[in-house]
C-alpha positions in Angstrom: 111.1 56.3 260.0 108.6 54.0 259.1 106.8 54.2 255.9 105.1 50.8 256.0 101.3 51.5 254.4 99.4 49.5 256.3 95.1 49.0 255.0 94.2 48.2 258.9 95.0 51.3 259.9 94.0 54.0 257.9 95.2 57.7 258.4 92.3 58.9 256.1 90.1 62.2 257.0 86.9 61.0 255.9 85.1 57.6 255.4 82.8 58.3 252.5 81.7 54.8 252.3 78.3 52.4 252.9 79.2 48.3 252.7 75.5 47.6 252.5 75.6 49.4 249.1 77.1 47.0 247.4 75.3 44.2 248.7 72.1 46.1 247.5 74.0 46.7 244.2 74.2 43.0 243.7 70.6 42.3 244.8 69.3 45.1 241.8 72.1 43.7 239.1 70.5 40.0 239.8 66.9 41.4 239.5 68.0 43.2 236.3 69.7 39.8 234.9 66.4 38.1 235.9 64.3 40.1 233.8 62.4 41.5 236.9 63.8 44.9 236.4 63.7 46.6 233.3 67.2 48.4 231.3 66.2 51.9 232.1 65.7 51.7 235.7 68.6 49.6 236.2 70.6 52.0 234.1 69.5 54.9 236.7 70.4 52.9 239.5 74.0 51.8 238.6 74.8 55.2 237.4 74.1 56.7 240.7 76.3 54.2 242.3 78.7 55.2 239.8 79.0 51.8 237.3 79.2 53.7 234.1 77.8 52.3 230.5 81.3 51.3 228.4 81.1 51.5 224.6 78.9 49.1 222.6 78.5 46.8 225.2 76.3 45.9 228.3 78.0 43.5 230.2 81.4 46.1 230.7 81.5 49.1 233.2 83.7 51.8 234.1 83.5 52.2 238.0 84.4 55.8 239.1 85.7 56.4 242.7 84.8 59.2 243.8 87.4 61.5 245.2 85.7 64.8 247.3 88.2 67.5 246.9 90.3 65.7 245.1 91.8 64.1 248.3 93.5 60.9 248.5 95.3 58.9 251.1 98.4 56.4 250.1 96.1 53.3 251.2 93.8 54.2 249.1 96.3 54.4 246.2 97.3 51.1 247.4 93.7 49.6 247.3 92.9 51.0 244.0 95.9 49.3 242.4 95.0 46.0 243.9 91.8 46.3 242.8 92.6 47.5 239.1 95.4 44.1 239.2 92.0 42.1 240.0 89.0 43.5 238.2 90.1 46.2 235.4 93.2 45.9 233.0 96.3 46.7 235.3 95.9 50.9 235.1 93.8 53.2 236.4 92.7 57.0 235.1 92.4 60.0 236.6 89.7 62.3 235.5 89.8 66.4 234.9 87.0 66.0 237.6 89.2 64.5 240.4 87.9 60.8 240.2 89.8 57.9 239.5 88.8 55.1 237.1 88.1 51.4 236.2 87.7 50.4 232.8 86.3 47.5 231.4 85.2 45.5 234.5 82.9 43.1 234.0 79.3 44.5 235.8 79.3 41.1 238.3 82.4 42.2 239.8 80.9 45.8 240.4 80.1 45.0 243.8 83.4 43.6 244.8 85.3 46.1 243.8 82.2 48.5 245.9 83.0 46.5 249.6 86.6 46.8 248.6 86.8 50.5 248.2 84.4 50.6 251.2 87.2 49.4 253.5 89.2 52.5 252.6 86.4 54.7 253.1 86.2 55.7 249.3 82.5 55.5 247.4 81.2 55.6 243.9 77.9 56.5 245.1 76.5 59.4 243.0 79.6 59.7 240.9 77.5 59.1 237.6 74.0 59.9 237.0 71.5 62.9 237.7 72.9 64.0 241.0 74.8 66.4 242.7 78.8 64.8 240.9 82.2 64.9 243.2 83.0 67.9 244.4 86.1 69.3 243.3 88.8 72.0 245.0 91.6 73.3 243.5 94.7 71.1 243.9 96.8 74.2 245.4 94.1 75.2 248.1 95.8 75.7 251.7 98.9 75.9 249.8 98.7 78.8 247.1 100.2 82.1 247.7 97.2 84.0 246.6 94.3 82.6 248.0 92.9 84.2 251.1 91.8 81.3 253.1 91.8 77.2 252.8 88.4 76.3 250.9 89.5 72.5 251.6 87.2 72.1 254.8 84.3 73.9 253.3 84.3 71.7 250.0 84.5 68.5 252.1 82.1 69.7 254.2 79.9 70.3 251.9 80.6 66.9 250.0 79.7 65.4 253.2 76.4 67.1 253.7 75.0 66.1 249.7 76.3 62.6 249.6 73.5 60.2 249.5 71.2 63.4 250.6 67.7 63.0 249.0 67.6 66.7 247.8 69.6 65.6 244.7 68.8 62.1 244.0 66.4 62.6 241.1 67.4 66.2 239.5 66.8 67.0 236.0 70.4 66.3 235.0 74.1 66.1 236.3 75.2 69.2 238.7 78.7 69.8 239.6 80.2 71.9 242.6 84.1 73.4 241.9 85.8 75.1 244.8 89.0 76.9 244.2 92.0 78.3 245.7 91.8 81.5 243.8 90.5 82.4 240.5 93.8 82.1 238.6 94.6 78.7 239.6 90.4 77.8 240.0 87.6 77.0 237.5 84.9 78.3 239.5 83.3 80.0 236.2 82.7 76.7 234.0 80.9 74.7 236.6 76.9 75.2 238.0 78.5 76.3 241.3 81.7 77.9 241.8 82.9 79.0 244.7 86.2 81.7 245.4 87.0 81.7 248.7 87.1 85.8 249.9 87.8 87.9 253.3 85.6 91.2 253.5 86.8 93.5 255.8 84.7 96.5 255.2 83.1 95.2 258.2 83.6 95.7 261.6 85.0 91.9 262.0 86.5 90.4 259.6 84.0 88.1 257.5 85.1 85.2 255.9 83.2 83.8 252.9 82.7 83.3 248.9 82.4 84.4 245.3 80.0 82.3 244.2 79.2 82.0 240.5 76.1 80.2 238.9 75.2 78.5 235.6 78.7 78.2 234.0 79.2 74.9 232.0 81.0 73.2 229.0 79.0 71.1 226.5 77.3 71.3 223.1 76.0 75.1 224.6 78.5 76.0 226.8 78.5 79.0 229.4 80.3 81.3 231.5 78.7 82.1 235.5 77.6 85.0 236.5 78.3 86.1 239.7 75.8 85.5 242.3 76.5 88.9 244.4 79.7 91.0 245.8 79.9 88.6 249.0 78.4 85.7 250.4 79.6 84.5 254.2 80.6 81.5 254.8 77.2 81.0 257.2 75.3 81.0 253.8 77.0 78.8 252.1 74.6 76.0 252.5 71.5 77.8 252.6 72.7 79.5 249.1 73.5 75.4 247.7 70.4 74.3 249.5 68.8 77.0 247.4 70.5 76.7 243.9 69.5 72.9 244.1 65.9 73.4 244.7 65.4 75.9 241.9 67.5 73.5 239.4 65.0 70.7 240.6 61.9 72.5 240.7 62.5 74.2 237.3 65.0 72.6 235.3 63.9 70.5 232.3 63.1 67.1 232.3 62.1 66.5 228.7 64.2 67.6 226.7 67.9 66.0 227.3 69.8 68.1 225.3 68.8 71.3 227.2 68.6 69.9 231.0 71.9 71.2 232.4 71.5 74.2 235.1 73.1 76.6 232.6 70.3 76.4 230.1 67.9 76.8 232.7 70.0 80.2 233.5 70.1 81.2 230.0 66.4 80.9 229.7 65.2 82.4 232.8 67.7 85.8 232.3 70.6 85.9 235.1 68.5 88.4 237.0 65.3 86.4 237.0 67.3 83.2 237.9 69.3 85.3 241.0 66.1 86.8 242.1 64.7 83.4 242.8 67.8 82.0 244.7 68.1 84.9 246.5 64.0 84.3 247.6 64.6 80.5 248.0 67.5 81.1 250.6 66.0 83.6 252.8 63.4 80.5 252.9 66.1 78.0 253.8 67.3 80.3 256.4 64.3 80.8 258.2 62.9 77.1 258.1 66.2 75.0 257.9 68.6 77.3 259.7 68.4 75.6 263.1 68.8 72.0 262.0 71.3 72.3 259.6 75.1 73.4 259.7 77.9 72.2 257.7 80.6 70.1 259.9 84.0 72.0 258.8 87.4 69.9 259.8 90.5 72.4 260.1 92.8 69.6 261.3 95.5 69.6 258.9 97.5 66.7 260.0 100.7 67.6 259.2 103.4 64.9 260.4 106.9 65.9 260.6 109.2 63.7 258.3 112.9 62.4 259.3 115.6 63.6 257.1 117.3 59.6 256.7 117.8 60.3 252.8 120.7 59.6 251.0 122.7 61.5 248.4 121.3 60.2 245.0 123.5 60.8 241.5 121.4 62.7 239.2 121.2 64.3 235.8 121.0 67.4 236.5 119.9 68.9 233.7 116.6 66.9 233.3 116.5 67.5 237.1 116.0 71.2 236.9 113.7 71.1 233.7 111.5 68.8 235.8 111.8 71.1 238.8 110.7 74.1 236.5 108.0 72.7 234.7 106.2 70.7 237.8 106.8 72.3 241.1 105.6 75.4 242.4 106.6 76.9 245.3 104.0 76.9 248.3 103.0 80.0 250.5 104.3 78.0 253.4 108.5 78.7 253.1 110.6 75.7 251.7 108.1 73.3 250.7 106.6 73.0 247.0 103.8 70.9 245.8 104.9 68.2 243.0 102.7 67.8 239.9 103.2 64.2 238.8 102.1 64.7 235.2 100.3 61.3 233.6 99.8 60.5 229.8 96.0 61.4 229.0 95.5 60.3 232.9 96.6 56.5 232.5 98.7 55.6 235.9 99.4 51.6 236.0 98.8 49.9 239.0 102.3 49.6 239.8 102.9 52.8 239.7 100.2 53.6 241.9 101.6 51.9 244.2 105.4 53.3 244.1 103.2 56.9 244.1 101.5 56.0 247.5 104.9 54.9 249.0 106.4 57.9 247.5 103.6 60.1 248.9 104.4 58.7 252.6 107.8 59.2 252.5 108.1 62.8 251.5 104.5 64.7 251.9 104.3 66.2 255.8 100.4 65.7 254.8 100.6 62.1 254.1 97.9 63.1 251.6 97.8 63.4 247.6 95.6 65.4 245.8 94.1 64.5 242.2 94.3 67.9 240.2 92.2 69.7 237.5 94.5 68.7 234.3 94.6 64.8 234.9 97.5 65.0 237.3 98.3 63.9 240.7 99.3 66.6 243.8 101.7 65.5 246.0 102.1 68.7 248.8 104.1 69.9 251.4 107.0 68.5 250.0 110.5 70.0 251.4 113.2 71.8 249.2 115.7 69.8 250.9 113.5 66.8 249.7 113.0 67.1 246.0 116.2 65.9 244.4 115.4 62.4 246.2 111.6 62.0 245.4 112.2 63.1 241.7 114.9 59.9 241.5 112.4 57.7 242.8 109.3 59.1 240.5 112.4 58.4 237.8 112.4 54.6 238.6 109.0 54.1 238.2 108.2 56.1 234.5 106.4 59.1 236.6 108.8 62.1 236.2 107.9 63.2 232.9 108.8 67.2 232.7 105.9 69.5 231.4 103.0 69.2 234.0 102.2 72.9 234.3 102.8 73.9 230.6 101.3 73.3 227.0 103.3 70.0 226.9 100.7 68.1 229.2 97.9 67.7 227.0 94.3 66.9 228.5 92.1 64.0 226.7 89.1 62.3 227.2 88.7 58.5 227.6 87.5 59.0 223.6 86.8 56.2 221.8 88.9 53.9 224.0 85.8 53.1 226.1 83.0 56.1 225.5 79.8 55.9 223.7 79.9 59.0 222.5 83.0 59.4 221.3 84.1 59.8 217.3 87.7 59.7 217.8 90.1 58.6 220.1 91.4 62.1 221.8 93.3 59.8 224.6 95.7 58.1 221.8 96.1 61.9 220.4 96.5 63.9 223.9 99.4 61.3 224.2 101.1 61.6 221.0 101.0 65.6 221.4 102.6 65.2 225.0 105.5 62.7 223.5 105.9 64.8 220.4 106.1 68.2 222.4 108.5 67.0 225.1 110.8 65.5 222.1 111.1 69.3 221.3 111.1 70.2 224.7 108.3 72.3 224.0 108.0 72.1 228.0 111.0 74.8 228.5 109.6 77.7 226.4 108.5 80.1 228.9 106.0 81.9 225.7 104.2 78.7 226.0 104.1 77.4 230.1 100.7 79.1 230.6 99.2 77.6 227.2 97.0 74.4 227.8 95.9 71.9 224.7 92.7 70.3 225.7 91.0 67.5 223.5 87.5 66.0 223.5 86.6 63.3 221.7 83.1 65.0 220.5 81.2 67.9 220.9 80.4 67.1 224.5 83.5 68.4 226.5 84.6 66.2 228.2 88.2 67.5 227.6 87.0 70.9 228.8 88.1 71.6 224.9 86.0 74.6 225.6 88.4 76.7 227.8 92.0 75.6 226.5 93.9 78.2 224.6 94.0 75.5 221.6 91.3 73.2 222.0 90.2 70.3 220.1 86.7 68.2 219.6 86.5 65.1 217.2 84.2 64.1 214.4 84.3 62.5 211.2 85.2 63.9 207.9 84.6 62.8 204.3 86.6 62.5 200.9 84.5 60.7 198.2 82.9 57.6 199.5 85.9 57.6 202.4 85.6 59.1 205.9 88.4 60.0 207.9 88.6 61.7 211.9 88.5 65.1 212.1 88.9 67.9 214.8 87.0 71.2 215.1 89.7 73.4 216.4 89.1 76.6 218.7 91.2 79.1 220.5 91.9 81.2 223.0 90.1 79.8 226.0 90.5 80.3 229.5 89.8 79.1 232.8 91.4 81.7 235.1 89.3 85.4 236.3 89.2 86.3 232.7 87.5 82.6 231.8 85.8 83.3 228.7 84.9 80.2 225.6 87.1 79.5 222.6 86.2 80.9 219.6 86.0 77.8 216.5 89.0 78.2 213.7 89.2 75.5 211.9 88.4 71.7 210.8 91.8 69.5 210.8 92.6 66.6 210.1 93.6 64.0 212.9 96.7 63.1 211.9 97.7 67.2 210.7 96.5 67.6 214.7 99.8 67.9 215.6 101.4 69.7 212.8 99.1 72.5 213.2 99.9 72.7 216.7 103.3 73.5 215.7 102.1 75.6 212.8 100.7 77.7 215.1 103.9 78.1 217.9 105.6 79.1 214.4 103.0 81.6 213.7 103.2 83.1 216.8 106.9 83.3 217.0 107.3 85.0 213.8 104.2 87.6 215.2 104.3 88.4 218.5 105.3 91.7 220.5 108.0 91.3 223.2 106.7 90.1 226.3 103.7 88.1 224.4 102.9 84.7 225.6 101.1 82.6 223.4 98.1 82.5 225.6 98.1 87.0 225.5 98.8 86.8 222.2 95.9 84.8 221.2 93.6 86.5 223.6 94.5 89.7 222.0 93.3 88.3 218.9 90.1 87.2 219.7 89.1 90.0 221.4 89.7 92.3 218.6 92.8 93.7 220.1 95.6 92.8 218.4 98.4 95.0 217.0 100.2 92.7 215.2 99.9 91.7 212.0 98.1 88.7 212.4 94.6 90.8 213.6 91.7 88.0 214.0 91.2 84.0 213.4 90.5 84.5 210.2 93.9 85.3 209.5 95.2 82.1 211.3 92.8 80.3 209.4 94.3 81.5 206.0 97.6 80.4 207.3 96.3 76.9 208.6 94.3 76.3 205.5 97.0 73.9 203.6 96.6 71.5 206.8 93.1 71.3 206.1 93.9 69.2 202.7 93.1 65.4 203.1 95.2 63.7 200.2 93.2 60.4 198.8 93.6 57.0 200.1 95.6 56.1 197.5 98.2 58.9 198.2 98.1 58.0 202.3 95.6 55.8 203.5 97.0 56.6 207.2 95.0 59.8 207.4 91.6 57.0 206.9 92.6 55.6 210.2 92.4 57.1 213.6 95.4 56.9 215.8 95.6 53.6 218.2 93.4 51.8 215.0 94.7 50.3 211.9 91.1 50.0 210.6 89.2 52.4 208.3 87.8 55.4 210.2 83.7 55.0 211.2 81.8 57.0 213.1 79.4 54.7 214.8 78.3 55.4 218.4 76.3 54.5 221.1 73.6 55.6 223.7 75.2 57.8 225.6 74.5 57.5 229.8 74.9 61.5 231.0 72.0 62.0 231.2 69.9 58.5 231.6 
C-alpha cells in the first residue's frame, strides 16, 4: 500500500482557488502602503480575501482558509502545515465554522501564503467580510444513521455557485449558509440559512429536498429560524438562496452596524412578512433565471479500498476503550465509525497536521477529513478492524485526547489571544476546563456526554456561548479601583430540533469559571430524577418544568451565589489577572472588522 502524499498530484474534489488573486492582493496591499488607497477600503478588500484585522495592530493578519463543507484533503493538511512552519507561529486553528487558521502573519506575506494555498485548490476568498461566509455541513452527513439523504453534494454545490458570485459581494453584513445531516446532529436553526435534508413521499414519486429555516443567529440579539415551509425540493434550492440573498441585500440595513445581520431584518419585518417576500422573489428567480442556472451536484464518493498490512500494536486498554467511547460513533454504513480527533480550544501544531494527514491516508476509505462543528477534526469511514492501530498512532503524536463528543471538550474563541473584540481570553479557559475535566474523567459520565461548555470571549458569540447547555461570555468586573475578568454565565442551550437560546444565570468570576462548573455537576447529582441527563435536567428547568427541587435559575443562582465573591487583591491578587497573563486585568479593545 502506498500512502506517500504527494502535492503534484492531488486527489482533491474541488479546486476552489484563483492564483491571480493574490497577485492582485499584493498590487492593492502596495497601493494601500503607498498612501494611494485609503484604510477603509483596503480593510473591505482584504477581508473579502479573507486577511483578518489581529488585535491592536495593523501590520498582523489572521488568514482563514476557507474549507466548503468542512472538507479537507491530506495534501492540504500537508500544505497548511508548511505554510504555518513559514509564515504563522508553527500551529494552526480550527474554527466552529469549518475554516482553518493563521495567526499573526505579517500582511506582506498574505499573498504567499494565497498562491500557496492556491496549488491545493483551497481559497480565502470571501471567508471574512460582508459576503456570503464558508458553507458549512454537518461533519456526519453521508454517514449518520438518521439522516435521509447525503446533503454533502448540495452544500458544495452550492459553495461553488456563490463563491466569487457578485450577488453577494457588497451585502449589508456577513451571511452564513449551514447544511446538516439531521437536525440532532445539525445547527440549521442558528444560522441565516439552514438547511435539513428531507424525502416527501406523499407524492406520487418520491421527492427529495429540504427544511429550510431563515433568520436564526447568535450575537449580541441572537435568534432562532423559522421555518420557511413544510417542504422545499431540491430543484428550489437555489432559486429559494438566490431569493433569501436578494431580499437581505435589497432590505437589510446598512447604517446601523449593530442591527445589520439577516435576523434583525427578520425580526423587524415579522416572519410572515419576511416569507411572503421570499416566497414572491423566488417565483421571480424561477421564471427569469430558471433556464440559465442549475447547481452542478457531484455524487462521486471516492471511496478507495484500503490493504489490511497493519500490525498488532500493545495498548492500554483501558484508555483505549474510554477513547473509543467518547470519540467514535458508529456510521450507518456496517463496521466503519467516524473518529473525532478532539483539539484543545482548536490549536493543532503543524506537526501534527502533518501526522493527521498521513494518518487520514492510511485508514479513511475516503481519503478525506472533515473539519467539524465543535473545533474538531472528522476522520470517516474508518474500519472497526482499523481503530485500535490509528488510535496508537494519534497516541504518538498528542492527538488522542478522550472526550470529543461530551462536556469535556470545551469550545472557545480565539479571545483575547489575537481578537479585537475580545475582554478575556476564553481560549486559555476552554483549555483549562478540558485538562481539568479529563483529570476527573468528567469524559466517562454518561449524565454528562450530551452536555457542551461553550465560551466566548465577549458578547458577540463567537463561541456559539448562546446554544451550549452552560455557556460563557467574558467582560470585566470591578472591586474598588481594581478590575478583574468576568463571565456572564447562561444555561440550558441547544443546537439540536429543540434549539432554543440560554437563558443568563449568573456573573462569575474567571478564575471560579471552573469551580462553578463543578458546582453545578454537584448540584445536579444531588437533584436529578433517574434517567436525567444534565442537559434534560436543565432544560426542564428553564422551561418551567421541573419536578425536582431545584424548580428555576433562580434557585441555581442562590446556590452559585458564594462563587460570585471576588476576595481583594490583597487576599488573592490571581483573580486580577486573566488566565495566560500575569498582568493586571484591562479591558481595552479594538475596532472590531465583522462588519467593516
Amino acid at each position: 500500500m502506498n500512502n506517500k502524499l504527494n502535492l503534484n498530484d492531488l486527489s482533491i474534489r474541488n479546486n476552489w482557488a484563483k492564483t491571480e488573486e493574490a497577485d492582485h492582493f499584493s498590487k492593492m496591499l502596495k497601493l494601500y502602503r503607498q498612501n494611494e488607497l485609503d484604510p477603509d477600503s483596503f480593510r473591505r478588500f482584504r477581508l473579502q480575501h479573507g486577511a483578518y484585522g489581529t488585535r491592536m495592530t495593523d501590520n498582523y493578519a489572521m488568514v482563514r482558509i476557507k474549507i466548503p463543507a468542512g472538507e479537507i484533503h491530506p495534501e492540504q493538511l500537508i500544505k497548511i502545515a508548511q505554510l504555518s512552519d513559514s509564515f504563522s507561529i508553527g500551529s494552526a486553528h480550527i474554527s466552529t465554522r469549518q475554516n482553518i487558521q493563521l495567526h499573526w502573519v505579517v500582511l506582506e506575506d498574505v499573498p504567499e501564503i494565497m498562491l500557496e494555498l492556491a496549488k491545493v485548490g483551497l481559497t480565502t476568498r470571501e471567508a471574512c467580510g460582508n459576503t456570503i461566509r464558508n458553507i458549512m455541513c454537518g461533519p456526519l452527513s453521508g454517514v449518520c444513521a438518521n439522516e435521509m439523504f447525503d446533503s454533502t453534494p448540495y452544500a458544495l454545490a452550492t459553495a461553488k455557485f456563490l463563491l466569487r458570485n457578485p450577488l453577494n459581494q457588497n451585502l449589508p453584513r456577513k451571511f452564513k449558509f449551514n447544511f446538516t445531516c439531521c437536525e440532532k446532529h445539525g445547527m440549521g436553526k442558528i444560522v441565516d440559512v439552514g438547511l435539513v435534508p428531507v424525502i416527501n413521499e406523499s407524492t406520487e414519486c418520491t421527492q427529495y429536498g429540504f427544511k429550510i429555516f431563515l433568520g436564526g443567529g447568535l450575537g449580541n440579539k441572537s435568534y432562532v429560524g423559522h421555518q420557511l415551509e413544510e417542504f422545499t425540493p431540491i430543484e428550489d434550492l437555489l432559486h429559494t438562496s438566490i431569493a433569501v440573498i436578494k431580499i437581505f441585500d435589497r432590505l437589510g440595513n446598512r447604517k446601523n452596524l449593530a442591527r445589520n445581520r439577516m435576523r434583525y431584518l427578520v425580526n423587524e419585518l415579522g416572519w410572515d412578512e419576511f416569507k411572503n417576500l421570499v416566497l414572491k422573489e423566488r417565483t421571480i428567480s424561477r421564471v427569469t433565471q430558471s433556464a440559465t442556472l442549475s447547481l452542478e451536484i457531484d455524487n462521486n464518493q471516492n471511496l478507495n479500498s484500503i490493504a489490511e498490512t497493519f500490525q498488532r500494536v500493545d495498548l492500554d486498554l483501558m484508555m483505549y476503550e474510554r477513547w473509543l467511547k467518547t470519540n467514535t460513533i458508529k456510521q450507518k454504513q456496517t463496521n466503519y465509525y467516524s473518529v473525532f480527533v478532539t483539539l484543545e480550544a482548536g490549536d493543532i501544531t503543524s506537526n501534527q497536521l502533518r501526522k493527521l494527514a498521513k494518518i487520514c491516508a492510511t485508514f479513511s476509505k475516503e481519503r478525506t477529513m472533515r473539519n467539524g462543528f465543535s473545533q474538531d477534526i472528522v476522520i470517516r469511514w474508518v474500519h472497526l478492524n482499523h481503530l485500535k492501530i490509528l488510535y496508537s498512532k494519534l497516541l504518538s503524536v498528542g492527538l488522542a485526547n478522550p472526550g470529543a463528543l461530551t462536556l469535556a471538550s470545551p469550545v472557545g474563541c480565539s479571545g483575547t489571544t489575537s481578537c479585537n473584540l475580545a475582554l478575556t481570553n476564553s481560549h486559555r479557559l476552554a483549555k483549562e476546563i478540558q485538562r481539568k475535566l479529563l483529570s476527573l474523567k468528567i469524559d466517562q459520565d454518561d449524565d454528562l456526554k450530551d452536555s457542551t461548555i461553550k465560551i466566548s470571549g465577549c458578547p458577540n458569540s463567537c463561541g456559539q456561548h448562546e446554544i451550549a447547555t452552560i455557556g460563557f461570555y467574558g467582560g470585566g468586573g470591578r472591586s474598588g479601583k481594581d478590575m478583574y475578568p468576568v463571565y456572564q454565565m447562561s444555561l440550558g442551550g441547544r443546537h439540536d430540533n429543540y434549539a432554543r437560546l440560554g437563558t443568563n444565570c449568573i456573573r462569575i468570576p474567571a478564575k471560579n469559571v471552573i469551580n462553578t462548573i463543578l458546582k453545578i455537576i454537584s448540584i445536579f447529582k444531588q437533584d436529578r430524577k433517574p434517567h436525567d441527563t444534565l442537559k434534560s435536567w436543565l432544560d426542564k428547568i428553564v422551561n418551567s418544568r421541573s419536578d425536582t427541587s431545584v424548580r428555576s435559575i433562580n434557585d441555581i443562582k442562590k446556590l452559585l451565589l458564594p462563587l460570585t465573591i471576588v476576595p481583594s487583591k490583597n487576599e488573592n491578587s490571581d483573580f486580577y489577572s486573566d488566565y495566560g497573563s500575569n498582568d493586571n486585568y484591562h479591558t481595552r479593545t479594538g475596532k472590531g472588522e465583522c462588519a467593516a
